[in-house]
Biopython code that builds the backbone (N, CA, C, O; Angstrom):
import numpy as np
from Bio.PDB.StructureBuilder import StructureBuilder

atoms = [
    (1, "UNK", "N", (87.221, -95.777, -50.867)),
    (1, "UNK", "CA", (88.267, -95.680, -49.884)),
    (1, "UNK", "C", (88.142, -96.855, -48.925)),
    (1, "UNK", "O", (86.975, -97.178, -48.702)),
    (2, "UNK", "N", (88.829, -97.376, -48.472)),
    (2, "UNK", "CA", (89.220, -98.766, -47.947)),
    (2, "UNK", "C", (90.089, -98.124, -46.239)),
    (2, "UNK", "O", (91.193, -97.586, -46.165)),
    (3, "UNK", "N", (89.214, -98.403, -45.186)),
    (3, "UNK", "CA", (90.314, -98.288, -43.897)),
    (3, "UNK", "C", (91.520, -99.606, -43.834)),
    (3, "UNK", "O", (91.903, -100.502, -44.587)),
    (4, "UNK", "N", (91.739, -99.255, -42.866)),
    (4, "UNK", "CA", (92.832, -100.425, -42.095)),
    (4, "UNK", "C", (92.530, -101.452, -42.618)),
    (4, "UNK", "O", (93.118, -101.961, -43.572)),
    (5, "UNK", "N", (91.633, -101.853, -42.085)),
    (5, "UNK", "CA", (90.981, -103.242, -42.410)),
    (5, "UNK", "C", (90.885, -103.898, -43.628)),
    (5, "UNK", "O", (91.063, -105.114, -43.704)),
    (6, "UNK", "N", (90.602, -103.153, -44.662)),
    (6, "UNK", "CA", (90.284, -103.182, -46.101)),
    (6, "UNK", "C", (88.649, -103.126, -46.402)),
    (6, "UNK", "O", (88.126, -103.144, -47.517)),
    (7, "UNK", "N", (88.069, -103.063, -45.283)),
    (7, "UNK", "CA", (86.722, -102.441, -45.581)),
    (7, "UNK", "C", (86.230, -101.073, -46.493)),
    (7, "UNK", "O", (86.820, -100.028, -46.220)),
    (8, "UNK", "N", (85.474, -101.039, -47.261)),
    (8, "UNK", "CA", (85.324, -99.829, -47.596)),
    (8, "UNK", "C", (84.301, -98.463, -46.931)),
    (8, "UNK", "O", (83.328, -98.608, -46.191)),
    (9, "UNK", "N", (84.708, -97.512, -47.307)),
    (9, "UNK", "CA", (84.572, -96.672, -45.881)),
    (9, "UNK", "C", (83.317, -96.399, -45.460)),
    (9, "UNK", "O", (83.630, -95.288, -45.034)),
    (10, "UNK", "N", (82.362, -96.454, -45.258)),
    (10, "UNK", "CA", (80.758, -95.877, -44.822)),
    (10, "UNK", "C", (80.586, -94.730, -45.010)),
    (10, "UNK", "O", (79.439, -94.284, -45.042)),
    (11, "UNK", "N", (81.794, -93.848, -45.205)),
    (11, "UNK", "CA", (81.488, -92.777, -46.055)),
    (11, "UNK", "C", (81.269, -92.278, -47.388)),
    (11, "UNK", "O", (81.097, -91.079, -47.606)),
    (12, "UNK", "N", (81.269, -92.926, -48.049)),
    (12, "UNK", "CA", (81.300, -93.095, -49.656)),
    (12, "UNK", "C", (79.687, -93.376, -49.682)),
    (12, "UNK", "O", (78.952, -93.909, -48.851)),
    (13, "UNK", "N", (79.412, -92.760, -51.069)),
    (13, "UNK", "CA", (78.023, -92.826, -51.204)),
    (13, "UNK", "C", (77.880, -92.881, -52.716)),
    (13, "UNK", "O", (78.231, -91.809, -53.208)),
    (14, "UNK", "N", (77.340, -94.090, -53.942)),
    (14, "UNK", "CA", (77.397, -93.509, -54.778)),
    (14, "UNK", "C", (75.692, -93.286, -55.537)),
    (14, "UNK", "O", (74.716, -94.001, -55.314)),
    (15, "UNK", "N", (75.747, -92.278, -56.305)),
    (15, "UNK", "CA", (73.952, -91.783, -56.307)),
    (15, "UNK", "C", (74.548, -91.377, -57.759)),
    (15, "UNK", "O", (75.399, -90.549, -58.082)),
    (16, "UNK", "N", (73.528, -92.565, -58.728)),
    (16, "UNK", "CA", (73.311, -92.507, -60.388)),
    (16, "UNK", "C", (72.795, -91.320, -60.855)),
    (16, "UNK", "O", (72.275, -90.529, -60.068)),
    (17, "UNK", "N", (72.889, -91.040, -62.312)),
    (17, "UNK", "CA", (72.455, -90.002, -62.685)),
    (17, "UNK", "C", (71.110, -90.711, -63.241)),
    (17, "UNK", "O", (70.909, -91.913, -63.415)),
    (18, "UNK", "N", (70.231, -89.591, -63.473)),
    (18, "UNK", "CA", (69.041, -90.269, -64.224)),
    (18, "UNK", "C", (69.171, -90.936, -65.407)),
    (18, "UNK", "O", (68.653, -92.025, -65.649)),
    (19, "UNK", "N", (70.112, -90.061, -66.424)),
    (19, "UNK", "CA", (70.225, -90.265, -67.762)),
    (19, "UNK", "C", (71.823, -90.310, -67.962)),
    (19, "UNK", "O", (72.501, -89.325, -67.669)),
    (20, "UNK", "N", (72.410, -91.508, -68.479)),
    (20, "UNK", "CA", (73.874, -91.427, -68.729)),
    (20, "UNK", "C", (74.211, -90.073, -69.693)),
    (20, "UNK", "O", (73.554, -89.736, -70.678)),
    (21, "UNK", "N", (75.245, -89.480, -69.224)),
    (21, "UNK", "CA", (76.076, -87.907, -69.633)),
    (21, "UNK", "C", (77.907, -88.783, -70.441)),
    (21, "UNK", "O", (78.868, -89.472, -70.100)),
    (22, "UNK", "N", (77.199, -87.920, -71.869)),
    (22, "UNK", "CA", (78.525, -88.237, -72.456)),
    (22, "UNK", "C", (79.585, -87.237, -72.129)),
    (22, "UNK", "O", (79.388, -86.051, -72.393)),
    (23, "UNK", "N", (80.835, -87.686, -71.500)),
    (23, "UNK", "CA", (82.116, -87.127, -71.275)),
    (23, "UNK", "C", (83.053, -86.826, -72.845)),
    (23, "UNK", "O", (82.571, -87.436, -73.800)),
    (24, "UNK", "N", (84.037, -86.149, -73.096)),
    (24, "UNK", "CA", (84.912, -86.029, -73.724)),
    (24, "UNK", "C", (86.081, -85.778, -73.287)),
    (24, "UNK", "O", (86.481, -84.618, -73.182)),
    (25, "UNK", "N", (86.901, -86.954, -72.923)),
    (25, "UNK", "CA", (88.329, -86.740, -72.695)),
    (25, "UNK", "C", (89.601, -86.875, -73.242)),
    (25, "UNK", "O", (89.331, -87.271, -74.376)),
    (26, "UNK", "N", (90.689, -86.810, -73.179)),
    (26, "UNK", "CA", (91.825, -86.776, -73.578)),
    (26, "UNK", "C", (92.376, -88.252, -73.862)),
    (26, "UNK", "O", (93.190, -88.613, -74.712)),
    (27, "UNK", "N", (91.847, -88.827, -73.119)),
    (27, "UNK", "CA", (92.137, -90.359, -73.698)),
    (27, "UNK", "C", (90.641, -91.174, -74.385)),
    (27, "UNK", "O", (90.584, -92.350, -74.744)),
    (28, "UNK", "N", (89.432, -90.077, -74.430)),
    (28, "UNK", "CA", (88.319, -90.554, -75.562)),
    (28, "UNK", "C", (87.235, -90.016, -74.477)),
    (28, "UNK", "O", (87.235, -89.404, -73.408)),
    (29, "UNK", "N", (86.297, -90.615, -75.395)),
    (29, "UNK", "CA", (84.633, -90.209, -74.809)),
    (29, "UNK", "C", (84.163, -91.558, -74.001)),
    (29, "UNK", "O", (84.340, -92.727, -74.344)),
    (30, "UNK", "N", (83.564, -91.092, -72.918)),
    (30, "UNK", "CA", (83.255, -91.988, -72.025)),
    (30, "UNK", "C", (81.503, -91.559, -70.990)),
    (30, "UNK", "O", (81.300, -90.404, -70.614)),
    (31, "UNK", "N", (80.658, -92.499, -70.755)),
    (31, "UNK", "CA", (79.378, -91.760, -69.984)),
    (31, "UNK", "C", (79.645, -92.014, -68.770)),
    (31, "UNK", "O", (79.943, -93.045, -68.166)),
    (32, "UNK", "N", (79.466, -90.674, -68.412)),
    (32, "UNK", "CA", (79.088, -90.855, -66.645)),
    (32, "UNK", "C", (77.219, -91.290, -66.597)),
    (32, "UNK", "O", (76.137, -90.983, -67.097)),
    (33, "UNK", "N", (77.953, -92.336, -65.469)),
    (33, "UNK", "CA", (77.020, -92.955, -64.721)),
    (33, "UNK", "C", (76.345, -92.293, -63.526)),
    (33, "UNK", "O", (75.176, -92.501, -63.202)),
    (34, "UNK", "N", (77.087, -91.575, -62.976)),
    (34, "UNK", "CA", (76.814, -90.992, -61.418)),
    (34, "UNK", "C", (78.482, -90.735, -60.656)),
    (34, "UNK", "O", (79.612, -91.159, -60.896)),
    (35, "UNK", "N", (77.920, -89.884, -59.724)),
    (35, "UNK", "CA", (79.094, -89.417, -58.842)),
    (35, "UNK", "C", (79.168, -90.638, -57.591)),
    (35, "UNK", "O", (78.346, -91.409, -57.097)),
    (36, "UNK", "N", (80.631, -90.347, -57.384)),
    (36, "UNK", "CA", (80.866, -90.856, -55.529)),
    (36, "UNK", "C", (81.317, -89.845, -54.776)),
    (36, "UNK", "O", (82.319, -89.141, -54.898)),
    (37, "UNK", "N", (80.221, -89.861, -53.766)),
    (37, "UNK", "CA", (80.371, -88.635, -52.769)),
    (37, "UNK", "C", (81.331, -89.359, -51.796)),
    (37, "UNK", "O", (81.154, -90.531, -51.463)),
    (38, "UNK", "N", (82.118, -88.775, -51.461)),
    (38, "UNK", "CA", (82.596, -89.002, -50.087)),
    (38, "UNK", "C", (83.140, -87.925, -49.390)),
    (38, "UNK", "O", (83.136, -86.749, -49.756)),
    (39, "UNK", "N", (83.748, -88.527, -48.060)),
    (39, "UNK", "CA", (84.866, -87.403, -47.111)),
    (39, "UNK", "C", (85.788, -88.230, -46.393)),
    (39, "UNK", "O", (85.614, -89.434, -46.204)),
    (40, "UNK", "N", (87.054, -87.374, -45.881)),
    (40, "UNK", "CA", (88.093, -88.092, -45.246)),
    (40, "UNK", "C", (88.303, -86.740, -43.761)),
    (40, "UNK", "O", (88.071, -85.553, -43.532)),
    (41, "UNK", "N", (88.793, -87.768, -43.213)),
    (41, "UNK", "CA", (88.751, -86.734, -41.973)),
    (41, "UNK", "C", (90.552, -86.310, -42.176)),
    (41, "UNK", "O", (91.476, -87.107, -42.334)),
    (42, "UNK", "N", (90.611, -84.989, -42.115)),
    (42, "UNK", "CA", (92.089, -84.428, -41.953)),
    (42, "UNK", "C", (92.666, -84.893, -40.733)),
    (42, "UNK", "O", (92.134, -85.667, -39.937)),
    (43, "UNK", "N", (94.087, -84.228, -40.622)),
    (43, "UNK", "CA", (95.054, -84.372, -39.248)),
    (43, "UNK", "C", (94.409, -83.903, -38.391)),
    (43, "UNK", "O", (94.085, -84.592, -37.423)),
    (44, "UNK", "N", (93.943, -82.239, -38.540)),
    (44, "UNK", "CA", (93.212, -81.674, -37.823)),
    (44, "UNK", "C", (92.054, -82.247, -37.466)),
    (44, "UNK", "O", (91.952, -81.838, -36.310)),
    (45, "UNK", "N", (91.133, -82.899, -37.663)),
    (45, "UNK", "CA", (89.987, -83.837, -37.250)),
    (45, "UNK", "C", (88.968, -82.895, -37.974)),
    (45, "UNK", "O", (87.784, -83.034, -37.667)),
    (46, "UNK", "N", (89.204, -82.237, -38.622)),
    (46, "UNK", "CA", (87.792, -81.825, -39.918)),
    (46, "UNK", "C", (87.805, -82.461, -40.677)),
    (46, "UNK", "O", (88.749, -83.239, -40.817)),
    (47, "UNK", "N", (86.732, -82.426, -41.548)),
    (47, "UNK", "CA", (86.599, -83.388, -42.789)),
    (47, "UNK", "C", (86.572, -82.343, -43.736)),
    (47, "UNK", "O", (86.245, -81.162, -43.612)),
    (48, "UNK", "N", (87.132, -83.241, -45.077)),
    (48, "UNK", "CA", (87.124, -83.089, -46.435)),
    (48, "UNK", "C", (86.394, -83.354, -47.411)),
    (48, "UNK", "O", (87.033, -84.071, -48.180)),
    (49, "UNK", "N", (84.965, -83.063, -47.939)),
    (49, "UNK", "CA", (84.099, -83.784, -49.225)),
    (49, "UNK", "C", (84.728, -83.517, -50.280)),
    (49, "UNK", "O", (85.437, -82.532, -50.484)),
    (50, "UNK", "N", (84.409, -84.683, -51.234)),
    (50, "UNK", "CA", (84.670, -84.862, -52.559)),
    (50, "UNK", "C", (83.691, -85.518, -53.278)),
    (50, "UNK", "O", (82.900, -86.297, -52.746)),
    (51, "UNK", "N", (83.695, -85.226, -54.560)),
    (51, "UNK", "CA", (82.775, -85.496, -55.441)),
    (51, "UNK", "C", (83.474, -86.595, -56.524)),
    (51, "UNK", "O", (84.670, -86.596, -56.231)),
    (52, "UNK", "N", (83.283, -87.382, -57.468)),
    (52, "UNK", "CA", (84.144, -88.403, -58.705)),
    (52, "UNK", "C", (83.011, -88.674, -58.965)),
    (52, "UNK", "O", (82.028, -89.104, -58.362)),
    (53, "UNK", "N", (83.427, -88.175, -60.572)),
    (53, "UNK", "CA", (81.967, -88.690, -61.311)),
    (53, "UNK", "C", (82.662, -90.022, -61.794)),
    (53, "UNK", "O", (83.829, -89.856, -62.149)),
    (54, "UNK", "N", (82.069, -91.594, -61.894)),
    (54, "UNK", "CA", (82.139, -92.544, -62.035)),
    (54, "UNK", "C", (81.594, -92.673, -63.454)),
    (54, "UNK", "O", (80.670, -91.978, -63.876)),
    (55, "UNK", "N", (82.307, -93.726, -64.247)),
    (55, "UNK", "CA", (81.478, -94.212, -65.577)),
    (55, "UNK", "C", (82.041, -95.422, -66.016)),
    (55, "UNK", "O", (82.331, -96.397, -65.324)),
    (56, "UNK", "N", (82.208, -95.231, -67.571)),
    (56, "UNK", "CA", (82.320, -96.708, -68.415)),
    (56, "UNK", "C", (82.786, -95.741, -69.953)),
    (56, "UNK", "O", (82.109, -94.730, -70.140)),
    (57, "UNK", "N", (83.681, -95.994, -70.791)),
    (57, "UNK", "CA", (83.822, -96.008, -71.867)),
    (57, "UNK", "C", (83.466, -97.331, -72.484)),
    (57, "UNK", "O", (83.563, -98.410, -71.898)),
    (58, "UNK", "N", (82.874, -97.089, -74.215)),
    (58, "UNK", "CA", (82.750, -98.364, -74.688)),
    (58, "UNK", "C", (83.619, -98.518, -75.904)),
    (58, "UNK", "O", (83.094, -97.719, -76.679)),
    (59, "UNK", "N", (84.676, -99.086, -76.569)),
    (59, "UNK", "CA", (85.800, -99.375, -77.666)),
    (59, "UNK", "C", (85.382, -100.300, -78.427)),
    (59, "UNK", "O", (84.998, -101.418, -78.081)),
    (60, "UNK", "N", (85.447, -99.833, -79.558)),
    (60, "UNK", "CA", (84.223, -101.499, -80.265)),
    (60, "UNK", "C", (85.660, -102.173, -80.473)),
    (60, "UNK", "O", (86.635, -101.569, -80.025)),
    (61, "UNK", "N", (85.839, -103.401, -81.132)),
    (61, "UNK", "CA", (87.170, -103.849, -81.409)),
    (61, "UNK", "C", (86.451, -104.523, -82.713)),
    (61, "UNK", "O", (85.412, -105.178, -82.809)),
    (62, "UNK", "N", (87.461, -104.083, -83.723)),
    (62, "UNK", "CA", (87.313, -104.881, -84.947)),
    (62, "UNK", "C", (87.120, -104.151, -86.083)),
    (62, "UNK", "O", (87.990, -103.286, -86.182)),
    (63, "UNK", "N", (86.255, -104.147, -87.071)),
    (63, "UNK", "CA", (86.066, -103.494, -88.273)),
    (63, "UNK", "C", (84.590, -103.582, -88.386)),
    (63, "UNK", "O", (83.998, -104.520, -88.920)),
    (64, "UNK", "N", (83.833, -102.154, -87.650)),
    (64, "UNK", "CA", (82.607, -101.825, -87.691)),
    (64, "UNK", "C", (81.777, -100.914, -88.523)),
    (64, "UNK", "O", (80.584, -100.612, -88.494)),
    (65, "UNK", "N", (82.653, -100.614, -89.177)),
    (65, "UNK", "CA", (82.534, -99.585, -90.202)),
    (65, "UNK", "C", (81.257, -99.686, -91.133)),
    (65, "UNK", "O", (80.469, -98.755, -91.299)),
    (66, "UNK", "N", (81.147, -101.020, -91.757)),
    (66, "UNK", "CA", (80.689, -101.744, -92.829)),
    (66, "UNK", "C", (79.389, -101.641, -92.221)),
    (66, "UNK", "O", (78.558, -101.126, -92.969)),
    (67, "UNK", "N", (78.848, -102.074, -90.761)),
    (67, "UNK", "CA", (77.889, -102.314, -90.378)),
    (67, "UNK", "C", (77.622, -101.497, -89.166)),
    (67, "UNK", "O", (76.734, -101.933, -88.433)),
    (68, "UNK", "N", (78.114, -100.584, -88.869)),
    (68, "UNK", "CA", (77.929, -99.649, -87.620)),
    (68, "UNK", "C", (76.626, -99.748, -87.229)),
    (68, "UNK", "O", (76.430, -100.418, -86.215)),
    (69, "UNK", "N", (75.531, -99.176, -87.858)),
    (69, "UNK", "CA", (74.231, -99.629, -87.287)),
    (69, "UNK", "C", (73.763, -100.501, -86.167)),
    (69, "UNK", "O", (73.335, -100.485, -85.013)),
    (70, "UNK", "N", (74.145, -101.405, -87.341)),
    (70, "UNK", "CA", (73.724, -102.817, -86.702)),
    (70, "UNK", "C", (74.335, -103.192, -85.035)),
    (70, "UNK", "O", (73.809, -103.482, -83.961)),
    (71, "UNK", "N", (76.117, -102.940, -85.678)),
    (71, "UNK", "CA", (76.510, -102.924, -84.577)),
    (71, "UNK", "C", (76.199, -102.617, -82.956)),
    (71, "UNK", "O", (76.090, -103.302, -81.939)),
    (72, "UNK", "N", (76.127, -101.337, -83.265)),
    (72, "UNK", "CA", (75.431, -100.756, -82.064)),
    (72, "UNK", "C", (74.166, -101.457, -81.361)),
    (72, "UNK", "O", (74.101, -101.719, -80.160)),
    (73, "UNK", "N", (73.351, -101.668, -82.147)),
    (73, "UNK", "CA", (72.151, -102.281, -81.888)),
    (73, "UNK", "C", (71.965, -103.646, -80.779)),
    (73, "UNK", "O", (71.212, -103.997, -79.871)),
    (74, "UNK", "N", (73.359, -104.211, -81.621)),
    (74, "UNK", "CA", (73.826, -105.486, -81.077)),
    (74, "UNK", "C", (74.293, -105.484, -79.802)),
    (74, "UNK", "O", (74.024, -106.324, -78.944)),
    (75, "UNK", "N", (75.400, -103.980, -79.615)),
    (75, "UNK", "CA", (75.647, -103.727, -78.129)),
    (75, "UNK", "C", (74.609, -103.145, -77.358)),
    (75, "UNK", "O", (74.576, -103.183, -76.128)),
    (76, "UNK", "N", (73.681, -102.553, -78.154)),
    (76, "UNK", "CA", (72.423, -102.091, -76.682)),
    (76, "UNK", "C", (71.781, -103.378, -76.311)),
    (76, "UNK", "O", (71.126, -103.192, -75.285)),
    (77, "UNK", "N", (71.713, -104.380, -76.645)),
    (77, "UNK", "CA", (71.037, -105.768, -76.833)),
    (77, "UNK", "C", (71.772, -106.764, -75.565)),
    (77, "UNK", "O", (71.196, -107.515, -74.777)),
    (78, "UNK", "N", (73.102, -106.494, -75.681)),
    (78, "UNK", "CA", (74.051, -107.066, -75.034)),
    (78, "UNK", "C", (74.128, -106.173, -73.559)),
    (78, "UNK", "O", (73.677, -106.718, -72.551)),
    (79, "UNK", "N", (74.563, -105.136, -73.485)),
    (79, "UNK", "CA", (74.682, -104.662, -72.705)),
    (79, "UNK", "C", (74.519, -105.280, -71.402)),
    (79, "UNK", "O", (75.476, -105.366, -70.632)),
    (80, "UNK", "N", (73.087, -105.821, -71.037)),
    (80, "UNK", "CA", (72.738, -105.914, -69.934)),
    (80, "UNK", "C", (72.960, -107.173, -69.527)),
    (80, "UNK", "O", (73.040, -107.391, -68.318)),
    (81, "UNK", "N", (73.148, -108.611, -70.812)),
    (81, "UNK", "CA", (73.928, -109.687, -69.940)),
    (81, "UNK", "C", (75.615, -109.215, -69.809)),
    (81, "UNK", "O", (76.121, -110.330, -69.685)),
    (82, "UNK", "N", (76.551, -108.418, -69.773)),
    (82, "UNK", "CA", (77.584, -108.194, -69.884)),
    (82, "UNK", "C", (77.100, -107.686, -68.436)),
    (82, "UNK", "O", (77.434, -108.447, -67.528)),
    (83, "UNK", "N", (76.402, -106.587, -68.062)),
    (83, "UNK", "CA", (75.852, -106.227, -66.848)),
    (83, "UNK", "C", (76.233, -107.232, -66.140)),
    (83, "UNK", "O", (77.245, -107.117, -65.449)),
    (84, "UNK", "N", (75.658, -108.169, -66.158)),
    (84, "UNK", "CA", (75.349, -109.522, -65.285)),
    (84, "UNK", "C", (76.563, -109.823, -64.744)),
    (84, "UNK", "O", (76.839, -109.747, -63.547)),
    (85, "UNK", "N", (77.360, -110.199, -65.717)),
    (85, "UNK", "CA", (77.935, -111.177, -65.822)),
    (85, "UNK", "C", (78.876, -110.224, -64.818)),
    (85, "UNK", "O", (79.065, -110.774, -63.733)),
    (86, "UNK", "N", (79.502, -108.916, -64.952)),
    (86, "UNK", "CA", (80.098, -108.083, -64.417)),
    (86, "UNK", "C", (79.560, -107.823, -62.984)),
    (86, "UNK", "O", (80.418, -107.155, -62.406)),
    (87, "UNK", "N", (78.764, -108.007, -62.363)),
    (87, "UNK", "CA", (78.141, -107.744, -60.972)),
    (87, "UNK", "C", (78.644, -108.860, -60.078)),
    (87, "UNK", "O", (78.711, -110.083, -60.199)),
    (88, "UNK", "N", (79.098, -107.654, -58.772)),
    (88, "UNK", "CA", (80.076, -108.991, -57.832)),
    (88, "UNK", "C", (78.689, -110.263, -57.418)),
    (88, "UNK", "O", (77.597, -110.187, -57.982)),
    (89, "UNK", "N", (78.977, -111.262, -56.460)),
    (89, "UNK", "CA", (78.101, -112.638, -56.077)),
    (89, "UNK", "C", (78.057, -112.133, -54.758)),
    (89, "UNK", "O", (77.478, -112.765, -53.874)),
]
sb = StructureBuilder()
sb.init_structure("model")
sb.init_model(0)
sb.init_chain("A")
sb.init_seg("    ")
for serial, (resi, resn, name, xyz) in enumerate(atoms, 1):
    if name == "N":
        sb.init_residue(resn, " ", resi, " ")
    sb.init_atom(name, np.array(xyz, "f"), 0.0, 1.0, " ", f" {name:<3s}", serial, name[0])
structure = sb.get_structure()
């Protein structure tokens, strides 16, 4: 959540899970990573918590069939310069 400013809010908190949790959804399977806690303050001046579990789906692209194994292997391998490369400066 972003105020006025475009800052994001000091209320938001996000806290990983130990072990990535495979999801099954309606548009595919995807792991949660961890939740974002937050709250918003109502009209009334109480607040509201909420919970969003956060993640990542992965889509191979191409024709993996032949070599699935391997494949995979190749993306646990990768993973973590893609990490990199994906993390703001």
């Amino acid at each position: 959540m972003r105020d006025r400013s475009g800052r994001l809010s000091e209320d938001l908190r996000l806290v990983p899970f130990d072990v990535p949790e495979l999801r099954h959804g309606a548009t595919g399977d995807w792991w949660a990573l961890g939740e974002l806690e937050g709250s918003v303050r109502n009209p009334d001046g109480s607040r509201r918590t909420f919970t969003v579990e956060v993640g990542l789906s992965l889509i191979p692209h191409g024709d993996i069939l032949h070599r699935e194994e391997e494949f995979w292997r190749m993306v646990a391998e990768k993973l973590p310069l893609i990490a990199k490369e994906l993390r703001p400066s």
